[in-house]
N, C-alpha and C positions, 0 to 999 in steps of 0.2 A: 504493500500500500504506500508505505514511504517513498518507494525509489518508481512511482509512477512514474511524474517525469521523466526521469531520463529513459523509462519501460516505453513510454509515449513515443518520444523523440526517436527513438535509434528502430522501433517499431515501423516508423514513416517512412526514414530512410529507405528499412529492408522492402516494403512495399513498393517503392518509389522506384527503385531500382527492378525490381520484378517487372511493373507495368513500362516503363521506358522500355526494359528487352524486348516484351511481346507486343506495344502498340505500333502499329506503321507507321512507315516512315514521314508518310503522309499526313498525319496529324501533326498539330503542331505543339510544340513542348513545353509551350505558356500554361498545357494542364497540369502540368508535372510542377511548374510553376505554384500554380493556386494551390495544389497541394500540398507541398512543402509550405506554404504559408497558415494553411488549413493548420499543420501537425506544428509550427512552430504556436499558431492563438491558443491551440488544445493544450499544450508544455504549460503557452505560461501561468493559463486559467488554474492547470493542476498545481502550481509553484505557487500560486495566489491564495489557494485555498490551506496553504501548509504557515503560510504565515502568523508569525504570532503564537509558537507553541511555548507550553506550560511549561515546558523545560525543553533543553535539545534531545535529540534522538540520536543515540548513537546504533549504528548498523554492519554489519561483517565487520563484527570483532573490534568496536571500538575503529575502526578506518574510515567509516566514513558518518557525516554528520550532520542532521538538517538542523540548522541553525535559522536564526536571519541573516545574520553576516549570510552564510550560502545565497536563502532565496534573494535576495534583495540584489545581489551581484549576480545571479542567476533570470532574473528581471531581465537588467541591461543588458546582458549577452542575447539572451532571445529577443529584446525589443529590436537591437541593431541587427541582428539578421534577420527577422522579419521586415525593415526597414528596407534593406538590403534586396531581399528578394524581388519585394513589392514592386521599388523602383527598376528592377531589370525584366517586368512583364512587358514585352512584347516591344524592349528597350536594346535588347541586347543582337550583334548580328554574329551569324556562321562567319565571317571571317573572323571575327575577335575570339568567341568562345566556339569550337566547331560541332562540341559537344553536351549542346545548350541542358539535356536532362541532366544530363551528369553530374554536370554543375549544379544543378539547382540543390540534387538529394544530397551531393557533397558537404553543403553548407550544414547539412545538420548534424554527420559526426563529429565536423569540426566544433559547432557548438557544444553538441555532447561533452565534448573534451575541456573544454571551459567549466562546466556546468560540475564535472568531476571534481577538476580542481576547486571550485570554489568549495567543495563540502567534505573534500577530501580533510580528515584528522591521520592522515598514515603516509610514511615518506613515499608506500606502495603505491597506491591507488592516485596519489600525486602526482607520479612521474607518468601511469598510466596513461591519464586524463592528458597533460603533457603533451605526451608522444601524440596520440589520438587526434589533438588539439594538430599538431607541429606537421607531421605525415599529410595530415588532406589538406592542411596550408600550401604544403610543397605541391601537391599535384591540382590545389587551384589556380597555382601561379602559373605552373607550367602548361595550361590548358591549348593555348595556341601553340602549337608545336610549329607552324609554319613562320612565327614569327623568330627574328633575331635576339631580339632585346624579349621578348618574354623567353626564352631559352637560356639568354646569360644571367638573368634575372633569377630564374628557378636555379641555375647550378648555384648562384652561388647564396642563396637561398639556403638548397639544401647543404653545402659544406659547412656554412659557417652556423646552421641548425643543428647540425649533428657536431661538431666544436660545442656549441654553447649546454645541449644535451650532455655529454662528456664531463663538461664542467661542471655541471648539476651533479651529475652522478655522483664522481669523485666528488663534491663535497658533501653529498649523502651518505660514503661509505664512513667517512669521518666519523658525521654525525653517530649511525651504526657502532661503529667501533668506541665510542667514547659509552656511549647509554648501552650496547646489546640489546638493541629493541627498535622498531624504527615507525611505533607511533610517537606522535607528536608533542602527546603531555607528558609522554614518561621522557620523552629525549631532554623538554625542557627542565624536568625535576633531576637526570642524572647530569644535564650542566652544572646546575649550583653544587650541589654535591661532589661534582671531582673538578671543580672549576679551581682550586688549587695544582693539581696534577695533571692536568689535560689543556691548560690555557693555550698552549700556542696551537693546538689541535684544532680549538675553536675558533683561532682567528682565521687558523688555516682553512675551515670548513665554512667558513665565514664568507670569506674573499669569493673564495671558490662559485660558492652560491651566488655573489651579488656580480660575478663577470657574468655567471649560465643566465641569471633572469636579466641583467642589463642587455641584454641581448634579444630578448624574447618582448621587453619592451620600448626598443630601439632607442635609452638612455645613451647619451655619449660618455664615455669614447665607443659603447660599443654596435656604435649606431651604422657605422658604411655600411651595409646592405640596403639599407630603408631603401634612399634616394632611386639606388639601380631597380630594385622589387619593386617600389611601387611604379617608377615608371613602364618597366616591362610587362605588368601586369595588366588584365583588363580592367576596366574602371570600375566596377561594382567588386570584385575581387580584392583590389587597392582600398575599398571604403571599406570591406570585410577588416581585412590587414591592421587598417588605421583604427578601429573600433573595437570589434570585438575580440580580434586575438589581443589588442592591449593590456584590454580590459583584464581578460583572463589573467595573464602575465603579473596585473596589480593586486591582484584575488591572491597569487600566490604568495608575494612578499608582505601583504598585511597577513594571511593567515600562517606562513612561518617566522617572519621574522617578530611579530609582536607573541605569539603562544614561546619562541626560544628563549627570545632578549626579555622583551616587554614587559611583560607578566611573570618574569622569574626573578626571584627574591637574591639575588647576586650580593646583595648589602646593599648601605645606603653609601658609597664611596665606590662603589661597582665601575670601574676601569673597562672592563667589557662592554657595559650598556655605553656608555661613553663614546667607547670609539665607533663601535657598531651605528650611533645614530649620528655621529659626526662624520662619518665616513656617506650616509644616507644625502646627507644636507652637502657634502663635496659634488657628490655623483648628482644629485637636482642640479646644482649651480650649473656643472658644467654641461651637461644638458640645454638648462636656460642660454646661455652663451651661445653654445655653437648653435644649438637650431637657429635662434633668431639671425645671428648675426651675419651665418654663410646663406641663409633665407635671403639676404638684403641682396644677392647676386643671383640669383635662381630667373630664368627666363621660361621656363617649362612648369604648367600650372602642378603636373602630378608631384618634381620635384621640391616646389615650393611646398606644396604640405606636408611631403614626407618631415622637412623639416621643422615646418610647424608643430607637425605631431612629434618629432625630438624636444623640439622645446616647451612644449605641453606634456611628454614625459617627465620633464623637471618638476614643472608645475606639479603634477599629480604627484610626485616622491615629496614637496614639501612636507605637507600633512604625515605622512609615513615618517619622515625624517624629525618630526616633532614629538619625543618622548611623551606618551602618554603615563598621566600625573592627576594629582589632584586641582591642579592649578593651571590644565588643558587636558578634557575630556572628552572634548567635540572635534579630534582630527577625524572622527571615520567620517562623522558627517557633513565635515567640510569635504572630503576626500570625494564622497559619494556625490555629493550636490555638483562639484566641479565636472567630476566624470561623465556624470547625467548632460550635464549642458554641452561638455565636449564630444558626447555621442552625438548629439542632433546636431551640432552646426555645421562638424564634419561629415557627415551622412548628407547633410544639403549643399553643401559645398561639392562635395561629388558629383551630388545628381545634377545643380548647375553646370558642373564640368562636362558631362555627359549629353548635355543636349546643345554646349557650344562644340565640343570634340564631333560627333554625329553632323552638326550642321559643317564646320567646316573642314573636318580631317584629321586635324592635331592637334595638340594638347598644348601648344605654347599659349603665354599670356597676352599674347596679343589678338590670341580666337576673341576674345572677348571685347575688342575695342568696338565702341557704336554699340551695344549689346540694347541699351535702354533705347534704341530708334531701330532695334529689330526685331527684339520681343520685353516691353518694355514691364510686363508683369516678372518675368523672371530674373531680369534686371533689378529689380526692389525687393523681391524675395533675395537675389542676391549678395545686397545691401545689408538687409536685415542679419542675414548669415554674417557676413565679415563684422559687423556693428558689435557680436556677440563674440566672433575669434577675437577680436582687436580689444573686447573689456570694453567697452563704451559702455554709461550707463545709459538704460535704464533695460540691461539685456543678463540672461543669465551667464556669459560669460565672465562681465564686470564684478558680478556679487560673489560668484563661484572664485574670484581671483580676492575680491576683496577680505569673505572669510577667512581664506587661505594664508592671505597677509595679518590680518587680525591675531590667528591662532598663532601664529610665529612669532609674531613681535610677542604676545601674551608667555610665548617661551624664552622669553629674551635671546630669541637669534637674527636680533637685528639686521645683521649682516645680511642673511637668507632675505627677511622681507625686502630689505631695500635694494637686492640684485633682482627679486623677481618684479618691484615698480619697473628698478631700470629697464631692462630688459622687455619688458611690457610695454614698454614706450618704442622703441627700437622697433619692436612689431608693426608698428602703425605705418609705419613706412611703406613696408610691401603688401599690408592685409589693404590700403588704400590704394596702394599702387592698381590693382585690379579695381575697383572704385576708377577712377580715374580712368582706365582703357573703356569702360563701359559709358563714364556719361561726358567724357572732356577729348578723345578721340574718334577723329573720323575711323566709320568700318572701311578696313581693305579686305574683306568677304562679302558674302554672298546674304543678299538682303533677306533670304528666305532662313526664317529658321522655326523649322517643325519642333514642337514642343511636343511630347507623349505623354500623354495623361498621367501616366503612372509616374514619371518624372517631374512632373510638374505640381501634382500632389504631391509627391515627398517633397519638394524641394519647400514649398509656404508651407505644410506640417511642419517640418522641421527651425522653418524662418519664425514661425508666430508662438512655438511651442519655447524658442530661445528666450522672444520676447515676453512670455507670458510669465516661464522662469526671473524672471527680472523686478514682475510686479511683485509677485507672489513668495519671494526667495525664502521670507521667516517661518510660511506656513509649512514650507516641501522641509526646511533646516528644523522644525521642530519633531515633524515625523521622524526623520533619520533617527534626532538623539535620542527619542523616546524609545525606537529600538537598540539603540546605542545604550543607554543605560542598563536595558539588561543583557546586553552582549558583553559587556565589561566585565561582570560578573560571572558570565559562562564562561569566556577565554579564559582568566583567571584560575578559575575551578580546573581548567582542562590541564595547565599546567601543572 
């Protein structure tokens, strides 16, 4: 009963894939489409309904665990592929994807694998979800096989996936070896306990862990792949990329590193939790840094947000990198609120990408110039989206950036909030710069440009849901913490 969802999901899938083998070829794949959206609304209604239990539920052996932390990060992974799907009905063509079913039932092990992780309490069933998660990322990227750049794209994808894999591992076997156990609350209760005789173990298994997940969430330095992946890839695959495998990636660093560090009683002088959160707050910075500022030179729209989304990897490690205390309790739910506003802006930022790239062939940032005297609704839907990357108030970007800042200074890490102002500033540069090709240059394209309904509803869903995040920011931040208060208190226990 518990593990419905993911029973649901991965259910769809196997159906999904049965019906593509045996329907002709002559039908077309926009049903495999509705379908896979059908089994993603079915997922998230049954994740809906699990919300709010009297206690958490542990399942196979204490491994895995319905929590809130789970559903609520289990939420946003289903809502961004659902988003995802939606926007590629009858958007997407055989030359970019050749194997339009495939694609579609693909998207749902890949969120399965998300979905693992988020609930995973066992190093096992983590790396599972992982793999799960990492495997049908590689073969959605590599789906055009006739193209160049989605093929250098996918190898190097897959090397430096299976490097970062590796590096998980190894600092899982650590882990292992120091506790002989490789659930997550007994790992965090045999740290404190031989944290005199095992320290350099820990820093080692430490390190280890935060290259494999900087990786998986395209933090700098371990970011060069983004850039090449997401431009090689197709564009609904790229807003997968930028979304939902993030997302997962941050599921896994608040569910290990806050049950290891966080929640474990090391002393009140603890040198471990120290570095580990100071070393969190180095990797955001440099993150912040390089997305924005090698952004400022980007000429190709895909490349520009891959590095957007580096620098909005920063952004989202502040919160994590803010030692939860009694004196700041609300990182998950600034974490949360941020992520939520970063899933919809980037999801319509794609799908605009998607109907300038379609009208005129390429992905540079000058498809877009004239855009507001060729299709001028998608042009301000446009708008609305950048208003909300760029932190303008009155959008949920701004407020998601502003908690963020608030919670950090409230940690006295000065330092941290006033590089991610700067830095935030810097952004406006290029987030306008597209602003500007749209209503201050003449088009050197093609005056025609078809909008597909399904693009065109994602793209104002996602612009008004920014802006509404903006009015509403204290009602969505009190839901959070009120699950946040007693997730504090579950983590803790699990420890």
């Amino acid at each position: 009963m518990h593990l419905l969802p993911e029973i649901t999901l991965i259910g769809t899938a196997i159906l999904l894939s049965l019906i593509d083998l045996f329907l002709p070829k002559t039908v077309s794949r926009s049903l495999i489409g509705w379908l896979s959206l059908v089994g993603i609304i079915a997922t998230a209604a049954l994740v809906i309904a699990q919300l709010n239990p009297a206690e958490p539920i542990e399942l196979l052996n204490h491994s895995y665990r319905v929590d809130d932390f789970g559903n609520l990060i289990k939420l946003i992974l289903l809502t961004g592929t659902g988003l995802v799907i939606f926007m590629s009905l009858g958007s997407i063509r055989k030359d970019e994807i050749p194997h339009i079913g495939e694609y579609y039932y693909l998207l749902l092990p890949a969120t399965l694998g998300g979905m693992i992780v988020a609930s995973s309490g066992d190093l096992m069933t983590l790396y599972v979800g992982l793999e799960l998660l990492s495997i049908t990322s590689y073969l959605l990227v590599a789906m055009n096989k006739m193209s160049k750049k989605s093929n250098e794209g996918a190898f190097k994808y897959l090397v430096m996936g299976g490097i970062s894999s590796a590096l998980i591992l190894y600092g899982m076997s650590f882990l292992y070896g120091i506790a002989g156990t490789t659930n997550l609350g007994q790992i965090g209760s045999a740290l404190v306990s031989g944290m005199d005789s095992f320290q350099p173990l820990i820093y080692v298994s430490f390190f280890l862990l935060l290259a494999g997940f900087g990786f998986k969430i395209a933090a700098a330095p371990f970011h060069s792949w983004a850039p090449d992946v997401y431009q090689g890839a197709s564009t609904p695959v790229t807003a997968f990329l930028a979304v939902v495998s993030k997302a997962a990636g941050f599921a896994i660093l608040f569910r290990m590193f806050y049950v290891l560090f966080a929640f474990s009683d090391f002393g009140a002088s603890s040198q471990i939790q120290h570095d580990v959160f100071l070393t969190l707050s180095v990797l955001a910075a440099a993150a912040m840094v390089t997305g924005n500022f090698i952004a400022l030179r980007q000429t190709n729209m895909k490349r520009l947000l891959a590095y957007s989304g580096i620098a909005n990897a920063g952004y989202l490690l502040v919160p994590i990198s803010t030692h939860f205390s009694l004196i700041h309790f609300s990182n998950f739910s600034e974490f949360t609120y941020y992520l939520v506003a970063y899933l919809f802006m980037n999801i319509g930022a794609f799908a605009v990408l998607m109907i300038v790239e379609q009208s005129t062939g390429h992905q540079e940032i000058r498809g877009f110039s004239g855009l507001y005297y060729r299709a001028p609704y998608t042009a301000v839907a446009m708008v609305l989206i950048v208003l909300s990357l760029a932190g303008i108030p009155v959008t949920g970007g701004f407020f998601g950036k502003v908690y963020i800042i608030l919670g950090t200074m409230g940690t006295q890490k000065y330092w941290l909030g006033a590089l991610m102002i700067g830095t935030s500033v810097v952004s406006f540069y290029y987030y306008f710069g597209v602003v500007r090709q749209m209503f201050m240059r003449s088009s050197e394209e093609s005056a025609d440009v078809r909008v597909p309904l399904p693009l065109g509803i994602t793209a104002w869903l996602c612009a008004i849901v920014g802006v509404a995040m903006g009015f509403f920011p204290q009602v969505i931040l009190e839901y959070i913490e009120k699950v946040f208060s007693f997730l504090g208190d579950l983590m803790i226990h699990s420890s």
